[in-house]
N, C-alpha and C positions, 0 to 999 in steps of 0.2 A: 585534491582532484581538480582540474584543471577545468575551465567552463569555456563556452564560447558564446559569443554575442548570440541571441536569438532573431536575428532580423540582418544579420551580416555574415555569423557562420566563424569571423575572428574572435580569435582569443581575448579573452576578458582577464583586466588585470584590476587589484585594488587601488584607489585612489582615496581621498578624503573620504571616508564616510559611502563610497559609491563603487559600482564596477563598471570600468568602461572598456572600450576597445579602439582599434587605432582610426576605425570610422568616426569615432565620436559619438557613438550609442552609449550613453551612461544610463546605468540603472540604480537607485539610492539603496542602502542597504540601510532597512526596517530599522525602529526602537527594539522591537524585538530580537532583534540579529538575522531575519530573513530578506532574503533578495526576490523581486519580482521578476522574474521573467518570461512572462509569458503577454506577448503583445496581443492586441486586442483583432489582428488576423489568425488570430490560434484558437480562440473563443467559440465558443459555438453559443453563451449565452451571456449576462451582462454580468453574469456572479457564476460561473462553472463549479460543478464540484459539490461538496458537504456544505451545508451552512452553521453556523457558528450551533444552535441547539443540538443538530447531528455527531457533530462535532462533541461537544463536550458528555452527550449522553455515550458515546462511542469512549470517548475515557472514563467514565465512570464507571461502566460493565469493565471494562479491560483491567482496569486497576483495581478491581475487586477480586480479582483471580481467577475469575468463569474460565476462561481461555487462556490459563495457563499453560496446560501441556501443550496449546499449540507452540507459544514460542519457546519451552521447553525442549521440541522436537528442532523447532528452529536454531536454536541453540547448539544442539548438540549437532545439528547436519553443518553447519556450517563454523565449525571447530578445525574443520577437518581442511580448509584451506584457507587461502589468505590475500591479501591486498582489500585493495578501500572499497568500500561498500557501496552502491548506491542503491537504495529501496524506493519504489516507483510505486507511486503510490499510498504514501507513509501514513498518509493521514495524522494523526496525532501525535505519533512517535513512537508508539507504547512497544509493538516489537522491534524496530530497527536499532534504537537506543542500546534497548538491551543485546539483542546482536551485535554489537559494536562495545558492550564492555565485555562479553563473554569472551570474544575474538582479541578485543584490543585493537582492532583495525582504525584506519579515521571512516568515518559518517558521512555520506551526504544524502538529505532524503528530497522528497520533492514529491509535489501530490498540485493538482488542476485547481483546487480550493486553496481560498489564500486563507480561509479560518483556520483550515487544518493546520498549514504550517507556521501562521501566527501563532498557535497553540505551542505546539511541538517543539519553537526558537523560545519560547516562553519559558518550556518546563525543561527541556533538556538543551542546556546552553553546551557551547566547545564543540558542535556537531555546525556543519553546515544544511541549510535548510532552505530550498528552492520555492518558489513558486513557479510551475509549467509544466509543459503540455510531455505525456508521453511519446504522442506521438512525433515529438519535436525535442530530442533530449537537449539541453544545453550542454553536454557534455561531452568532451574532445575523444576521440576516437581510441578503442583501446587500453583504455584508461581505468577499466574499473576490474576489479577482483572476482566482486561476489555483488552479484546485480538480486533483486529480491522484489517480489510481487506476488503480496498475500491477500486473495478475493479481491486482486484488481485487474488493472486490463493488460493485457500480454500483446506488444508489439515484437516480434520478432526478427525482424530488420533493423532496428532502432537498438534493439536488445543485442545484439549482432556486432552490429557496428560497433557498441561503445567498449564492450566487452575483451578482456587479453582474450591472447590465445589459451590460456591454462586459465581463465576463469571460471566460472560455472554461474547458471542463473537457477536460483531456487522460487518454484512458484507455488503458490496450495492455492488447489482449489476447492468448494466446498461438492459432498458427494452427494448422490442421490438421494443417500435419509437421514440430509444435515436437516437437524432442527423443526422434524417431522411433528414436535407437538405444537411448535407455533402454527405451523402451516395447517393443522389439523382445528386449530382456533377460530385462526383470520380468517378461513375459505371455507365458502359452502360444503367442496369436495373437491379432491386432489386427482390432477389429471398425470399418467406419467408422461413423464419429458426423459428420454436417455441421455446419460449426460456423459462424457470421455474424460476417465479420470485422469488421463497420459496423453494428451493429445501432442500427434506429432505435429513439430515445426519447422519451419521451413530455416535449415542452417545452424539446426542444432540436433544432438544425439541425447535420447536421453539414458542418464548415465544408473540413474536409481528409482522407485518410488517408497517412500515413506507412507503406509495407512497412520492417519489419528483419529481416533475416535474414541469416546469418554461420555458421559451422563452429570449433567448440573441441575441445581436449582435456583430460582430466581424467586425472590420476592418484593412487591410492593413497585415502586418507582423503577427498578432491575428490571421487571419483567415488559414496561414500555421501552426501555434502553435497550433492551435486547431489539425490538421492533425497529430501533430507530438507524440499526448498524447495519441492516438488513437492507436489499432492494425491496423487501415486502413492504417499508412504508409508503413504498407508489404507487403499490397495486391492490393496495387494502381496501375495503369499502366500507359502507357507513356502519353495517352488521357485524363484518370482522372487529371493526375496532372497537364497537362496546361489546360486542364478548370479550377481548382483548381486557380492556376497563374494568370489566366484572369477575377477571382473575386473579386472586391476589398470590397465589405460587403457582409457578409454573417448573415442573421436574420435566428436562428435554436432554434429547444425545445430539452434541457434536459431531459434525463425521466428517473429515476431507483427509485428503490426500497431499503430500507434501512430496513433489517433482524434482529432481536434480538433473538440468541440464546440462553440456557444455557443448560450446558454440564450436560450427566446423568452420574453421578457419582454412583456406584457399591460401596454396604456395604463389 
């Protein structure tokens, strides 16, 4: 998959150890095997993103199999077409990887936190592995297959743009009684919020929806991991989290929703 400078918009080529462009923007490519790209007008804070203990408790739940059917479902929806991947959003790796040997496509992920994709160039090498901004894809126009964004942020112009004509973007979001017994834990009491499990976009059709939803159990250290993959470790309070503490299994349901878009493309 082809890249573009992030501060000039030109194509990015390898050099020694680096990617540069014909401006002279070079970016060094990681020990790990990840590139930075995301310059510090893209930022919104001095470390964006998951931090390294988010981070690695988010692969520990993942790789224990809690959330397997999800990229089971992933799996099997995106069998069904082809060209290079880009997962926005990747975090660690744990489902695009495996997207990417289901398919056999080439990899490219890319997630705001450079922990995340430290990680992810770490454990799944031969895959290309970004750091930046969604909302600023390094990525040349057109160019991608099967674009993927699971419980992250959906830019649909950006999504648009990089995307073929015959691509598709597959997004899950979580549903209204995703993981209703953590939140029955953490919180005094649950207010409802409606939530649009197919939300329309601006320049794309959507083509399918996929429900998943399943019942896990978690124990001991799992059951803070689950907490920590979650937006609820922001908005927890001093209550939620030694009740949280004082739970050593927690049996909860999964529940979201797996979106197939494809982008309308203009003659």
């Amino acid at each position: 998959m082809e890249l573009l400078c992030p501060i000039c918009g030109e194509l990015l080529t390898k050099t020694d150890g680096a990617l540069a462009c014909p401006a002279g923007h070079s970016f060094d490519i990681a020990r790990q095997g990840y590139v930075h790209l995301l310059p510090v007008q893209q930022k919104h804070s001095r470390n964006p993103g998951d931090t390294r203990e988010q981070v690695l408790s988010r692969r520990s739940f993942l790789e224990g199999g809690y959330y397997a059917p999800i990229c089971d479902a992933l799996c099997q929806v995106g069998k069904s077409y082809c060209g290079p991947i880009l997962d926005v959003g990747c975090g660690e790796g744990y489902y695009s990887s495996r997207l990417a040997a289901a398919t056999g496509a080439e990899l490219t992920g890319l997630d705001i936190s450079k922990e995340a994709v430290r990680c992810a160039a770490a454990r799944y090498k031969g895959h290309q592995w970004l750091c930046a901004s969604a909302a600023h894809l390094p990525v040349k126009d057109k160019s991608v297959g099967i674009l993927t964004s699971l419980f992250a942020l959906t830019v649909p112009e950006e999504f648009a743009r990089v995307l073929r004509p015959e691509g598709i973007f597959i997004q899950v979001l979580a549903a209204e009684d995703h993981l209703l017994g953590l939140k029955n834990i953490i919180y005094p009491e649950l207010h409802h919020k409606e939530k649009f499990s197919a939300p329309e976009l601006p320049g794309f059709v959507l083509e399918k929806t996929v429900p998943v939803r399943f019942t896990f159990t978690v124990e001991g250290q799992q059951v803070q991991n689950l907490l920590s993959m979650t937006p609820h470790v922001y908005r927890i309070g001093k209550a939620g989290a030694e009740a949280l503490r004082n739970t050593p299994t927690l049996t909860d349901t999964a529940s979201c929703v797996l979106n197939v878009y494809q982008p309308i493309h203009k003659e």
